[in-house]
C-alpha positions as CSV (number, residue, x, y, z in Angstrom):
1,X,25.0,102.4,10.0
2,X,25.9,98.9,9.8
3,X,23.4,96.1,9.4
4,X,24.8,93.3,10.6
5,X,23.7,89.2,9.5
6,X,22.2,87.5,12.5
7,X,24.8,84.9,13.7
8,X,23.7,81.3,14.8
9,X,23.7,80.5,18.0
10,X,27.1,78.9,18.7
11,X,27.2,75.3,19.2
12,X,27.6,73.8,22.9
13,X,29.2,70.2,22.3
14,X,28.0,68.2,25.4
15,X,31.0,65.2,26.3
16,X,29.2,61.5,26.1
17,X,28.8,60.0,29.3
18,X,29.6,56.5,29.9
19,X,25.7,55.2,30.1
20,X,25.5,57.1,27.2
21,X,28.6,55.0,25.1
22,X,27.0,51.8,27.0
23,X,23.6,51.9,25.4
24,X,24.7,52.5,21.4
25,X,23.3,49.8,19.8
26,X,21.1,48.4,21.9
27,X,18.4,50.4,20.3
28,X,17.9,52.4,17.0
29,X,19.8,55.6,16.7
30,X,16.7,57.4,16.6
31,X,15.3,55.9,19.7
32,X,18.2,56.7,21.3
33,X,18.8,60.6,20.3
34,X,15.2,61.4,22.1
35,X,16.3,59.3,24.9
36,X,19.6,61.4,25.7
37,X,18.7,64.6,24.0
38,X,21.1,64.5,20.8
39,X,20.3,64.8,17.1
40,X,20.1,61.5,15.4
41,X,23.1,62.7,13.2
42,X,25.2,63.1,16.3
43,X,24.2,59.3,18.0
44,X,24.8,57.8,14.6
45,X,28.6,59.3,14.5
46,X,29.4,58.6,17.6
47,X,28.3,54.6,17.5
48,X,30.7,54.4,14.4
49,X,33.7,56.2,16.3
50,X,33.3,53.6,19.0
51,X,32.7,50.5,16.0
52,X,29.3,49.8,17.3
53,X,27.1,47.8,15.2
54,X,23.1,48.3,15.2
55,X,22.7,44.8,14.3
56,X,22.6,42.4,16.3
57,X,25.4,39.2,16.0
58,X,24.0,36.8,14.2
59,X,24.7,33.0,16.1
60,X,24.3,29.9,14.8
61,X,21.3,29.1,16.8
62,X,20.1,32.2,14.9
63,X,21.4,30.8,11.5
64,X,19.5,26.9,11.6
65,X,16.2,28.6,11.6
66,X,16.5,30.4,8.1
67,X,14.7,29.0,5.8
68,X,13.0,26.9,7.9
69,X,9.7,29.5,7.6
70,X,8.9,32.2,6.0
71,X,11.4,34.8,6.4
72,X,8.6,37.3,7.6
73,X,8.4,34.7,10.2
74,X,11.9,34.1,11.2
75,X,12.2,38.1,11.6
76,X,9.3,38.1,13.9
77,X,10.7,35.2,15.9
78,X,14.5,37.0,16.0
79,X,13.6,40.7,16.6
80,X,15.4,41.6,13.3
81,X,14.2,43.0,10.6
82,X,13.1,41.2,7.5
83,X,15.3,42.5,4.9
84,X,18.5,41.3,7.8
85,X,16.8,38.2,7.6
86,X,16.4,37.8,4.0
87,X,20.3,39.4,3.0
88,X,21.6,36.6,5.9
89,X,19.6,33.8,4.7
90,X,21.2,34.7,0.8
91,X,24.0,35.0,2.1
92,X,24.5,31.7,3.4
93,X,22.5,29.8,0.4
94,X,19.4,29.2,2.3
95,X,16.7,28.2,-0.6
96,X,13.5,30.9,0.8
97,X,10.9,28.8,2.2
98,X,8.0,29.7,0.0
99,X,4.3,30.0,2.0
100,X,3.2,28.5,-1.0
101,X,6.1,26.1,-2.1
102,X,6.4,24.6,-5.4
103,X,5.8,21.1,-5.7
104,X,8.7,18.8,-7.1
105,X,8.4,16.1,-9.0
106,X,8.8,13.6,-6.4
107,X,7.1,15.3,-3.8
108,X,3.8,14.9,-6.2
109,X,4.6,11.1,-6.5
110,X,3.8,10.6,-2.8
111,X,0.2,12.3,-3.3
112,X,-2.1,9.6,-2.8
113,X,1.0,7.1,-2.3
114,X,1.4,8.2,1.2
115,X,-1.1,9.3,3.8
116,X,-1.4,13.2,3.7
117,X,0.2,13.0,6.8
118,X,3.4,11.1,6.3
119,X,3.5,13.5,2.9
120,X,3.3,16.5,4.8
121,X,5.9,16.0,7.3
122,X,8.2,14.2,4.0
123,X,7.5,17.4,1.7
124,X,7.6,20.1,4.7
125,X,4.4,21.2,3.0
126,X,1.4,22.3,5.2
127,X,-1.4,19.2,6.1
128,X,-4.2,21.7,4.0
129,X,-2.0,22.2,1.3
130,X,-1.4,18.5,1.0
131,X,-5.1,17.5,1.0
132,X,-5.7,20.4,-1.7
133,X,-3.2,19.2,-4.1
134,X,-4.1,15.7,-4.1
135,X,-7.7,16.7,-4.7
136,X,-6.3,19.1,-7.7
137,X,-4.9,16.0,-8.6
138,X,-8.1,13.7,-8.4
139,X,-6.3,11.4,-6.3
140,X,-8.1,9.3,-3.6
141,X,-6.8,9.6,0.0
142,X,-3.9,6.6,0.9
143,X,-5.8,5.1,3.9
144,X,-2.9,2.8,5.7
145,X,-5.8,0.7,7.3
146,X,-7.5,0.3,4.2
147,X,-4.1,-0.8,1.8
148,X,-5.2,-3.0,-1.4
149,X,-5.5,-6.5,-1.5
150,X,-2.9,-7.8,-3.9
151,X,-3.4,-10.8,-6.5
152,X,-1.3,-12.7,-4.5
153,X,-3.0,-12.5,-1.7
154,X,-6.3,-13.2,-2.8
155,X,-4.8,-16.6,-3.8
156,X,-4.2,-17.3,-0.4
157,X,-7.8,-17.0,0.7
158,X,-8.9,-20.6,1.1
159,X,-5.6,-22.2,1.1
160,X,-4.9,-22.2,4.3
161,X,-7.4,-21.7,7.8
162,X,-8.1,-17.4,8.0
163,X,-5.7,-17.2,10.8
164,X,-2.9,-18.5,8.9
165,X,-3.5,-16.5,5.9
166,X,-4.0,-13.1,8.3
167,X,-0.4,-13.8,9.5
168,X,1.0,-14.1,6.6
169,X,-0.5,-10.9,4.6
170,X,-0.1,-8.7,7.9
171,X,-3.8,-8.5,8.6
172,X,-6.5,-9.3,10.6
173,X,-7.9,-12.5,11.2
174,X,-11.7,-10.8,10.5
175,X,-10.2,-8.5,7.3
176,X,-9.0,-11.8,6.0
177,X,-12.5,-13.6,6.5
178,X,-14.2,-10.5,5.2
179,X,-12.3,-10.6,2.3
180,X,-12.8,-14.4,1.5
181,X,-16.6,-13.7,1.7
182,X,-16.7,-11.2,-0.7
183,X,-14.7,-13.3,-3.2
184,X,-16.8,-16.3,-2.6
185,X,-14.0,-18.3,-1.5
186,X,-14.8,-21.1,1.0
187,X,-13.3,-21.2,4.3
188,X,-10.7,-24.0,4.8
189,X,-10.6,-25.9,8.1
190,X,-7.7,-26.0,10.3
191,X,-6.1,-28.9,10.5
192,X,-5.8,-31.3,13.6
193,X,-6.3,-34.0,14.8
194,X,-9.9,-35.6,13.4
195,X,-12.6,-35.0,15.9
196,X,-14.5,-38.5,16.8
């Protein structure tokens, strides 16, 4: 008596259909081997015989907005994955856009200099993380309607009537008065013609 080995059970190879070849790559290989029945071994093959990439092309629309944000971000925004996003962005020598972004030299100039604003938009640095640092920094907040009288102006006050000084300095006619006041400085008259 012979005992014979069980032998597998042999292998139907069904042909690809067209719809089939059409959708490699327009999904994982995975996906896709549920969808038509196939082992993931045999999807992943056959998208290579054809020289089928699962990536999608990247365009240059695509390219201008590494960097730009976190590459978390970017991968969310492209349907790709973050790694792609990351290897492309290297690739192309795209500094990473760090969520929290080192300050430069000249970047912490402007802090206090500028209003947070202006600074925020200048450093591409979030508003918050602006205000923070300067506060780190002890810096007061630059106010562009509150800007610092100069020495130079101060000697104006007086010289001239308020309206004349205002034009000059690039301020109001009642910032220029309010200023004279609280320097003590009398108001000169404007000039005309004598009243009789």
């Amino acid at each position: 008596m012979s005992t014979s080995q069980p032998q597998p059970p042999s292998v139907v190879r069904r042909p690809w259909t067209a719809k089939e070849d059409s959708l490699l790559g327009t999904r994982s290989d995975r996906s896709l081997a549920r969808k038509f029945g196939r082992t993931l071994k045999a999807v992943t093959v056959r998208r290579r015989l054809k020289g089928i990439s699962l990536m999608k092309e990247w365009k240059p629309e695509d390219d201008k907005i590494l960097g730009t944000r976190p590459d978390r971000q970017v991968a969310m925004l492209l349907g790709r994955l973050i790694e792609n996003v990351a290897w492309r962005r290297r690739k192309l020598g795209i500094p990473c856009f760090y969520e929290n972004r080192r300050w430069t030299p000249e970047q912490l100039k402007l802090l206090g200099q500028k209003p947070d604003e202006e600074v925020a938009t200048l450093t591409g640095h979030p508003l918050c993380a602006v205000m923070v640092k300067r506060q780190e920094l002890g810096r007061p907040k630059a106010d562009p309607i509150l800007t610092c009288w100069t020495p130079e102006q101060d000697r104006l006050l007086g010289t001239m009537p308020d309206e004349e000084v205002a034009r000059r300095v690039g301020r109001s006619r009642m910032a220029v008065q309010k200023r004279r006041f609280r320097l003590r400085i009398p108001c000169k008259p404007p000039e005309g013609p004598p009243s009789t």
